[in-house]
C-alpha positions as CSV (number, residue, x, y, z in Angstrom):
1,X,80.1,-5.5,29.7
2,X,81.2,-3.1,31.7
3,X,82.1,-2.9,35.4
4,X,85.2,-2.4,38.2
5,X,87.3,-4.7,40.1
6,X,89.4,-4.0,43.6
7,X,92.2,-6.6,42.0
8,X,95.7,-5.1,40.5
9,X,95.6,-5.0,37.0
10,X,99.2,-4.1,36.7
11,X,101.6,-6.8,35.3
12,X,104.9,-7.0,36.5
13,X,106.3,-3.9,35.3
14,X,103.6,-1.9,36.7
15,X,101.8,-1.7,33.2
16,X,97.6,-1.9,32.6
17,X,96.7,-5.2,31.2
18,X,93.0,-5.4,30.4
19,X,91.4,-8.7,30.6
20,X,89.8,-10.3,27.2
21,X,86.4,-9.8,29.6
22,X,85.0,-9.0,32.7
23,X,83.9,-12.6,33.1
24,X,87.6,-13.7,33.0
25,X,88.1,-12.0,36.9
26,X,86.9,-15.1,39.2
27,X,87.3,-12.6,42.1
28,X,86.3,-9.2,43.5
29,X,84.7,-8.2,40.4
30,X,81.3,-6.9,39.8
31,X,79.8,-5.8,35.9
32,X,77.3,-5.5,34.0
33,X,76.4,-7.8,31.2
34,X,73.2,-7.4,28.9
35,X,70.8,-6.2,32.1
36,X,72.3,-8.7,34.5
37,X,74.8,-7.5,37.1
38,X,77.3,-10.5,38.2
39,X,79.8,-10.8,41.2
40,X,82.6,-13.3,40.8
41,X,81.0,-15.3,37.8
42,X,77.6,-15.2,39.4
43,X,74.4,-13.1,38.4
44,X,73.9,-10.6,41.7
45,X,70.8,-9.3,39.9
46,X,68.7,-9.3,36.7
47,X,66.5,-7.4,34.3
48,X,68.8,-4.4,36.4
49,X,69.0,-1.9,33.7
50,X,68.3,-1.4,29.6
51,X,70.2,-4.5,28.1
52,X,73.3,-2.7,27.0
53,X,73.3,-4.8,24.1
54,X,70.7,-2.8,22.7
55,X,73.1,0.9,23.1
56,X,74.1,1.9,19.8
57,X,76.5,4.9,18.5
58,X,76.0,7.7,20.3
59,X,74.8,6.0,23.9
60,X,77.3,6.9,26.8
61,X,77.6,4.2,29.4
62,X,79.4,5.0,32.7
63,X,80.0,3.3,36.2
64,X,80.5,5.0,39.6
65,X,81.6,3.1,42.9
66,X,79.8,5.7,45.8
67,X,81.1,7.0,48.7
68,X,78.8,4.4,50.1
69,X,80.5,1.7,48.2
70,X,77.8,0.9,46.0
71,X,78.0,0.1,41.6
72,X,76.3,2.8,39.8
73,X,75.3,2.2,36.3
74,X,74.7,5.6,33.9
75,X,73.6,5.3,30.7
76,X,73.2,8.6,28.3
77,X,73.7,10.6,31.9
78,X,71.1,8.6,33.5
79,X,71.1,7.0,37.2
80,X,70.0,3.6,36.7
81,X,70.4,3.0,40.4
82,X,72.1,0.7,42.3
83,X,73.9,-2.4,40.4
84,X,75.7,-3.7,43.5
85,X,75.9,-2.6,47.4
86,X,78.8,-2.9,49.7
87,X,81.7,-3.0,47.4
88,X,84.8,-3.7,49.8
89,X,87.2,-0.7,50.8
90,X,90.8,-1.3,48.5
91,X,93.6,1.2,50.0
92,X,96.2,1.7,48.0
């Protein structure tokens, strides 16, 4: 899996805590699970991309939120498109 989320992953003392898995964030949360993109614990969109459980050593998998708020997937440097459209605006 791999994807973003707009919550604060900060416990607190201000430090990163990583969730077990994405699937574990019931809110504002989109990823990327085998070729399935989910929102909130519910599939957006399938057969999106490669299955990433077919990447092996070597593969390099990266996500992009647009200036148009939209979920990138890359994998090996390429675009697979878009995962997920209007991601909300989170201001710091």
């Amino acid at each position: 899996m791999i994807g973003v989320t707009s919550l604060d992953v900060g416990d607190e003392t201000g430090a990163f805590v990583v969730p077990h898995t994405m699937s574990a964030i019931s809110e504002n949360t989109w990823f990327i699970a085998g070729s399935s993109v989910w929102t909130n614990k519910a599939i957006l969109k399938e057969n999106y991309s490669v299955n990433l459980s077919r990447l092996g050593t070597g593969d390099r998998l990266g996500v992009r939120v647009t200036s148009e708020r939209s979920l990138k997937l890359f994998i090996n440097g390429e675009d697979m498109g878009v995962a997920a459209p209007n991601l909300p605006k989170v201001y710091k």
